[in-house]
PDB file as gemmi writes it, atoms N, CA and C in Angstrom:
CRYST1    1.000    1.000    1.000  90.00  90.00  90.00 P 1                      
ATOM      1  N   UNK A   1       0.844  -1.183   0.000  1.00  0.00           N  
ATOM      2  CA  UNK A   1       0.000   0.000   0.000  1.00  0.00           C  
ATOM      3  C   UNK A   1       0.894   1.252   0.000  1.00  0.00           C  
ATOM      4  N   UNK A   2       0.816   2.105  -0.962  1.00  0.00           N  
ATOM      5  CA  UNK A   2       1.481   3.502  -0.751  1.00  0.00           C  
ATOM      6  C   UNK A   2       1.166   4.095   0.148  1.00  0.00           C  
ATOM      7  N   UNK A   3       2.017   5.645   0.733  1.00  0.00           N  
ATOM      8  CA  UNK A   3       2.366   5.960   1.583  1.00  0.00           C  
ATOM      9  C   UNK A   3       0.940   7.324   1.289  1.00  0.00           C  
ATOM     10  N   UNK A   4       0.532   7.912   2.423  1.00  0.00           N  
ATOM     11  CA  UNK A   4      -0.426   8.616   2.114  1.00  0.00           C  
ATOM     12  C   UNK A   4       0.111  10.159   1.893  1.00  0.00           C  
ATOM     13  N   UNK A   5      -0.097  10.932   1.315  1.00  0.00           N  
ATOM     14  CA  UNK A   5       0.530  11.865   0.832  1.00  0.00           C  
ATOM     15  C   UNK A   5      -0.030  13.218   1.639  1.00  0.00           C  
ATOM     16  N   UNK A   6       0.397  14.511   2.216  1.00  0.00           N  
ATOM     17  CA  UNK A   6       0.005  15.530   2.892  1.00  0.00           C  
ATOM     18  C   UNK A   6      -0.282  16.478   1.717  1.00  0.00           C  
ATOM     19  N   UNK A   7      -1.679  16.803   1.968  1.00  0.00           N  
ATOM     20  CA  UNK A   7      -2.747  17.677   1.299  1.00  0.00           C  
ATOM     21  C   UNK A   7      -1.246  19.385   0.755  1.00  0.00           C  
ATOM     22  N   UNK A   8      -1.022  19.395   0.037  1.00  0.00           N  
ATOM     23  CA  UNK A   8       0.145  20.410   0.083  1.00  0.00           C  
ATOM     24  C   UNK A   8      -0.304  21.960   0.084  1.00  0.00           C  
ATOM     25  N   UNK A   9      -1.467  22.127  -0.285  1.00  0.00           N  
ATOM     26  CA  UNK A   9      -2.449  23.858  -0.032  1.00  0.00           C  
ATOM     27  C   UNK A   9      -2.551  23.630   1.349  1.00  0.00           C  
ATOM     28  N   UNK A  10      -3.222  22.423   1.762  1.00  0.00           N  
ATOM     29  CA  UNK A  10      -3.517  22.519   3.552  1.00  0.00           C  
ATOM     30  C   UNK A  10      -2.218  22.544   4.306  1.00  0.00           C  
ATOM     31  N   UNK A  11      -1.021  22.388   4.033  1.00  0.00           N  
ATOM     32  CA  UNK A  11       0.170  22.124   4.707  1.00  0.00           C  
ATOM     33  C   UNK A  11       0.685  23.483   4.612  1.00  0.00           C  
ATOM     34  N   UNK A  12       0.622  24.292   3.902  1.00  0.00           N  
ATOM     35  CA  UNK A  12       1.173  25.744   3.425  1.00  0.00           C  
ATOM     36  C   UNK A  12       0.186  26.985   4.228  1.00  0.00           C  
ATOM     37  N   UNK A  13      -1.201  26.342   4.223  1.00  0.00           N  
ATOM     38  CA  UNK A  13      -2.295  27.069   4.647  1.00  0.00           C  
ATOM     39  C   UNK A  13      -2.477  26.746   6.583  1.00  0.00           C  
ATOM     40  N   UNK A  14      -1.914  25.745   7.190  1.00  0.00           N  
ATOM     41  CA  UNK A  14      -2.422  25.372   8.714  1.00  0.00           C  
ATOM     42  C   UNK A  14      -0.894  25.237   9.320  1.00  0.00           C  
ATOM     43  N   UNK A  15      -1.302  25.598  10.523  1.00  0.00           N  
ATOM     44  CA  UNK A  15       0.311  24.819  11.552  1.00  0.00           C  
ATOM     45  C   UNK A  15      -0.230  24.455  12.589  1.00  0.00           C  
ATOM     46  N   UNK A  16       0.071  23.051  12.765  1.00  0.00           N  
ATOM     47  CA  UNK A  16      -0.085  22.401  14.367  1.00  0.00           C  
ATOM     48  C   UNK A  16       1.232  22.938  15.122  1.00  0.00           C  
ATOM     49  N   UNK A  17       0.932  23.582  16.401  1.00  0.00           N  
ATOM     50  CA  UNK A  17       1.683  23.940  17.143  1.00  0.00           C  
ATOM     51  C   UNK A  17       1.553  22.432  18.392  1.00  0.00           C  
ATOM     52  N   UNK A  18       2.847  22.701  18.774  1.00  0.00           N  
ATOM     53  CA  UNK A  18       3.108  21.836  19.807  1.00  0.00           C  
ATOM     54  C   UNK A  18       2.340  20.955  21.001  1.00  0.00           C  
ATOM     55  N   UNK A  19       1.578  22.327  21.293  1.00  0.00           N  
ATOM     56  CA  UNK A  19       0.274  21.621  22.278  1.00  0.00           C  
ATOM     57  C   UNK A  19      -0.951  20.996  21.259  1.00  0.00           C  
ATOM     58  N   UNK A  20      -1.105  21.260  20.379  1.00  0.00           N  
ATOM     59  CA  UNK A  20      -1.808  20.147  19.564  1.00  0.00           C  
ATOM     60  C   UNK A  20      -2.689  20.794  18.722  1.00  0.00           C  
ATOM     61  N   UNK A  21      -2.618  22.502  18.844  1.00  0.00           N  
ATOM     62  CA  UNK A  21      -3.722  23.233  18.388  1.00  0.00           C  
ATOM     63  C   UNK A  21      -3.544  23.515  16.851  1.00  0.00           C  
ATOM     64  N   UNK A  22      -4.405  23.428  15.966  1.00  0.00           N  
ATOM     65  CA  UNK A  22      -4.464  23.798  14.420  1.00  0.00           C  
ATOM     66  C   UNK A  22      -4.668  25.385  14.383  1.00  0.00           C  
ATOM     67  N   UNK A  23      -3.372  26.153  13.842  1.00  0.00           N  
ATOM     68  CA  UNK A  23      -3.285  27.311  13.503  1.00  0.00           C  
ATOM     69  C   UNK A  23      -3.689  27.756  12.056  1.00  0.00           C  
ATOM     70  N   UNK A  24      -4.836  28.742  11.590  1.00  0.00           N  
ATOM     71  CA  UNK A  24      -4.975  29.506  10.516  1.00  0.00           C  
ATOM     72  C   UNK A  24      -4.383  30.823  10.395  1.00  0.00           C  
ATOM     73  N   UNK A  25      -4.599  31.456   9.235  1.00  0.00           N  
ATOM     74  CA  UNK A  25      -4.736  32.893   9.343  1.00  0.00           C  
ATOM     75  C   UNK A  25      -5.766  33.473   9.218  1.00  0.00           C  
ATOM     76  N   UNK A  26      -5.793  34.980   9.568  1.00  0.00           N  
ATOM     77  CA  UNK A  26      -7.130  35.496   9.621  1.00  0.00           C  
ATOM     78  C   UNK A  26      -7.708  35.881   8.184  1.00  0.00           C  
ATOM     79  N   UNK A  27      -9.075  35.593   7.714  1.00  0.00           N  
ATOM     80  CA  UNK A  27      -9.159  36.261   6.609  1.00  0.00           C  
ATOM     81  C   UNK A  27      -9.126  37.576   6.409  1.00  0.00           C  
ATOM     82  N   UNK A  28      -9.413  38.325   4.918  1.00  0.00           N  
ATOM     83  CA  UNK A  28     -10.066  39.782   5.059  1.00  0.00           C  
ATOM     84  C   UNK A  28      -8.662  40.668   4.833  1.00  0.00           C  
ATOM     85  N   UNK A  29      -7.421  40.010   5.023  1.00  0.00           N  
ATOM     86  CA  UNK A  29      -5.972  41.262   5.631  1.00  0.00           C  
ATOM     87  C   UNK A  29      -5.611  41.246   4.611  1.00  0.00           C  
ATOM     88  N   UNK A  30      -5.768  40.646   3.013  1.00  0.00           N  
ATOM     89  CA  UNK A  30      -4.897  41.165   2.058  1.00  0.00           C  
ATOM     90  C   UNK A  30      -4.940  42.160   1.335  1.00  0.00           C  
ATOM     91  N   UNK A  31      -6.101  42.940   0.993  1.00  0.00           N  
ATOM     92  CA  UNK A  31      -6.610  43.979   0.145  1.00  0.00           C  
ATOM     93  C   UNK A  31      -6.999  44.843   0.840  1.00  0.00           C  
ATOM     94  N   UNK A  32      -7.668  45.573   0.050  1.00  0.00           N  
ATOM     95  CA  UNK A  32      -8.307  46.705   0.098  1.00  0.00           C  
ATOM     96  C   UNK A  32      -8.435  47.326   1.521  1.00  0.00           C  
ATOM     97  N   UNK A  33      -6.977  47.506   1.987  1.00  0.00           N  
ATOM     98  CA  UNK A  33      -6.557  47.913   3.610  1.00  0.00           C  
ATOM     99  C   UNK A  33      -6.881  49.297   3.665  1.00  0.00           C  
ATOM    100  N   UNK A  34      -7.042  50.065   2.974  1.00  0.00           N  
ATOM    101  CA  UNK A  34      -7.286  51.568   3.075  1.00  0.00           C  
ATOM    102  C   UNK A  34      -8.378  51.994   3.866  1.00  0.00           C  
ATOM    103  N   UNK A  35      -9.639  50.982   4.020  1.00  0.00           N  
ATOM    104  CA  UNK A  35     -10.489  51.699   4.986  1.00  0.00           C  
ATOM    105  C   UNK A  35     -10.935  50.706   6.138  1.00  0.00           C  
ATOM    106  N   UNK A  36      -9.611  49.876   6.385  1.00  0.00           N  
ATOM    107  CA  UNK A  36      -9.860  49.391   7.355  1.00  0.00           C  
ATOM    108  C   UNK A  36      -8.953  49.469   8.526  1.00  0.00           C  
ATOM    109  N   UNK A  37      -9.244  49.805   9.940  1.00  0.00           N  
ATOM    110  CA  UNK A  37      -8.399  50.835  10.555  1.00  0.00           C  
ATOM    111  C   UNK A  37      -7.257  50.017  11.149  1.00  0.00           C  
ATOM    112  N   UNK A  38      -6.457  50.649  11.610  1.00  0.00           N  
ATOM    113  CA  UNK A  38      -5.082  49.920  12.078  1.00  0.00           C  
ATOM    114  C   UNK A  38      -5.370  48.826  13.052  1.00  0.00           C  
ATOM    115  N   UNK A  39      -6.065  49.383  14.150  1.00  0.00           N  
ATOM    116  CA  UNK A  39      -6.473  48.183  14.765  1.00  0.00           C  
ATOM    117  C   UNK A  39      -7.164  47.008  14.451  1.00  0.00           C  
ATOM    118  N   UNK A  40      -7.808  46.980  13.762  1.00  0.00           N  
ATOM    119  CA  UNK A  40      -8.560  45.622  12.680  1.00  0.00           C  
ATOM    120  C   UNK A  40      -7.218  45.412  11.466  1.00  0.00           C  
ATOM    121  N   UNK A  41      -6.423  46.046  11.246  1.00  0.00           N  
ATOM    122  CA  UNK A  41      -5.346  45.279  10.279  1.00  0.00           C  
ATOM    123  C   UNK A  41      -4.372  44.647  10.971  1.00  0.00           C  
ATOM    124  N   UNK A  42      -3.905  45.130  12.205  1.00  0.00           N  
ATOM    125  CA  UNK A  42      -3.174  44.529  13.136  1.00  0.00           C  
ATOM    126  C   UNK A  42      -3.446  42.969  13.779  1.00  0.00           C  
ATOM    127  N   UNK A  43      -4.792  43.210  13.894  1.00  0.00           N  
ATOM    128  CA  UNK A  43      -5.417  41.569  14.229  1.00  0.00           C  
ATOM    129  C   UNK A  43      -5.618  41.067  13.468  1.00  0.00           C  
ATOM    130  N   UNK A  44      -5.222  40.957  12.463  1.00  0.00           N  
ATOM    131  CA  UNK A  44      -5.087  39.849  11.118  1.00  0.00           C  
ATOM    132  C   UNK A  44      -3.610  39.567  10.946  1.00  0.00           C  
ATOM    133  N   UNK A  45      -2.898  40.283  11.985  1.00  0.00           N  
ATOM    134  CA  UNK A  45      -1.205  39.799  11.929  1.00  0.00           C  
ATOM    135  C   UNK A  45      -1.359  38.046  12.620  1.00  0.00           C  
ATOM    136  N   UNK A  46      -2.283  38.328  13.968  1.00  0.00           N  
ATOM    137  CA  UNK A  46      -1.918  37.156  14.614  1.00  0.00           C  
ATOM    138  C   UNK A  46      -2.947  35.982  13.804  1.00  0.00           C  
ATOM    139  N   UNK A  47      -2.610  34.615  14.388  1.00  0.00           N  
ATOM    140  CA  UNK A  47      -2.596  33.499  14.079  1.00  0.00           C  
ATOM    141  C   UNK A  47      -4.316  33.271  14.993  1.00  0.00           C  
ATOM    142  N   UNK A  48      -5.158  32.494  14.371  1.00  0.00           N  
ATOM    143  CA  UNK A  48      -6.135  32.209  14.861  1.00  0.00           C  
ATOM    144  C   UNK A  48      -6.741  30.458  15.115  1.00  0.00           C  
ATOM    145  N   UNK A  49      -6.822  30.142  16.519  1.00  0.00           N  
ATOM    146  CA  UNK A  49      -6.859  28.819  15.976  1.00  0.00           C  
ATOM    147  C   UNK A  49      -8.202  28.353  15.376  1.00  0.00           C  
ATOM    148  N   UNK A  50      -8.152  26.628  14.528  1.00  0.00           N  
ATOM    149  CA  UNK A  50      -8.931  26.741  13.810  1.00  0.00           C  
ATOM    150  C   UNK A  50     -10.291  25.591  14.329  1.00  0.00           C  
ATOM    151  N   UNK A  51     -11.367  26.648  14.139  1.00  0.00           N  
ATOM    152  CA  UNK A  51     -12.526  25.623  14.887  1.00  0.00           C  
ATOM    153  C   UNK A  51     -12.955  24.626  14.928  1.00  0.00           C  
ATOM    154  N   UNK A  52     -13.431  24.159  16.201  1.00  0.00           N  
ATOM    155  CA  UNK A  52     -13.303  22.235  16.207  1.00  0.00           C  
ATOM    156  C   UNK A  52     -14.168  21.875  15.017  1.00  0.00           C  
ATOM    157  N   UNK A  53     -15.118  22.322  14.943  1.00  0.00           N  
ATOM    158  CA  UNK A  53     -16.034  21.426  13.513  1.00  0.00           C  
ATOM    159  C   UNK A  53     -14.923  21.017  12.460  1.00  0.00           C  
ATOM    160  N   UNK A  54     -13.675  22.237  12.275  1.00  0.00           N  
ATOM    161  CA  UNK A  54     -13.185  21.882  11.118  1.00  0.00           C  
ATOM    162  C   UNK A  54     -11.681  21.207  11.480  1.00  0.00           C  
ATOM    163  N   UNK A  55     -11.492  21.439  12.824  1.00  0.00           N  
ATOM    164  CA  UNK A  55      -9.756  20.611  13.030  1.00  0.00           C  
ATOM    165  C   UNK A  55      -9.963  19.061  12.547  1.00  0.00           C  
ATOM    166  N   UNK A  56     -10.867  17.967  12.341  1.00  0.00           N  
ATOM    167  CA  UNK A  56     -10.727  16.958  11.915  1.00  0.00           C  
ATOM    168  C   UNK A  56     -10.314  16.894  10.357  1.00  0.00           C  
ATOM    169  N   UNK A  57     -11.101  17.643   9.581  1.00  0.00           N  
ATOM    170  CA  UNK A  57     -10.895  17.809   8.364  1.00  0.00           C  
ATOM    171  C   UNK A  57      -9.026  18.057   7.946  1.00  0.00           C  
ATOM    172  N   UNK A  58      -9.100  19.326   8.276  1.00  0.00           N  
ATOM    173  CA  UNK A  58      -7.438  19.694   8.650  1.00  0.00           C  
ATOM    174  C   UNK A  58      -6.267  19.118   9.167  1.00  0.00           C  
ATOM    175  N   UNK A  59      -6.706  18.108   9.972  1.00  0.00           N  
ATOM    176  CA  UNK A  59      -5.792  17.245  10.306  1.00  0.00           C  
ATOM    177  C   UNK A  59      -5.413  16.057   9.611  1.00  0.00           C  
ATOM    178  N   UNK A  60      -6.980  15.684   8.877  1.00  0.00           N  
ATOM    179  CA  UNK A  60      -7.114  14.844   7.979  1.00  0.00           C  
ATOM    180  C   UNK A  60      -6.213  14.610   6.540  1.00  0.00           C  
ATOM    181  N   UNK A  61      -6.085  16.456   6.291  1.00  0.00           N  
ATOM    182  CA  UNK A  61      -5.272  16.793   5.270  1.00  0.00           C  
ATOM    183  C   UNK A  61      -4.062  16.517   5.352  1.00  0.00           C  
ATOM    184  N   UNK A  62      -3.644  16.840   6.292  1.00  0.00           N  
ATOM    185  CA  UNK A  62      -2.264  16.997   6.777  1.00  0.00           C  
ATOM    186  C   UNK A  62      -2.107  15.474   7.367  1.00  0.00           C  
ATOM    187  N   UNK A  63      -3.082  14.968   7.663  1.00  0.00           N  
ATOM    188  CA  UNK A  63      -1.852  13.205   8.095  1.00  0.00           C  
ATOM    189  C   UNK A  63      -1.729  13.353   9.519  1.00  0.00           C  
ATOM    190  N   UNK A  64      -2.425  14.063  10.478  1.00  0.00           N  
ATOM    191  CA  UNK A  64      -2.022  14.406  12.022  1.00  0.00           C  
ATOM    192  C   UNK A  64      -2.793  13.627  12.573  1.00  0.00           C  
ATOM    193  N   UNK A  65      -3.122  11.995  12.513  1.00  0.00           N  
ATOM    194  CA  UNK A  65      -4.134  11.950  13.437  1.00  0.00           C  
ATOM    195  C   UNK A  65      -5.594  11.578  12.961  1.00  0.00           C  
TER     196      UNK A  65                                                      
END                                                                             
């Protein structure tokens, strides 16, 4: 049986951090930043984790489990 292969958009797109949590990014932060204020562009710097309905899927991709 071949070896199962990691989803490569989902591997580029998620990070499992150490304690076990599935990291995204935030949507919304690439464009059209001009009328959206510093403080709402700033919170699209950080990392958001990603919700349980969908961490099975995601993990699924990635081979975690």
């Amino acid at each position: 049986m071949p070896k199962m292969k990691t989803h490569r958009g989902a591997a580029k797109r998620f990070e499992i951090k150490r304690t076990g949590k599935v990291m995204r990014r935030k949507a919304y932060g690439s464009h059209i930043l001009t009328k959206k204020s510093s403080k709402r562009k700033r919170s699209f710097r950080q990392k958001q984790e990603v919700s349980p309905q969908d961490i099975g899927s995601v993990r699924r991709m990635l081979r975690q489990g």
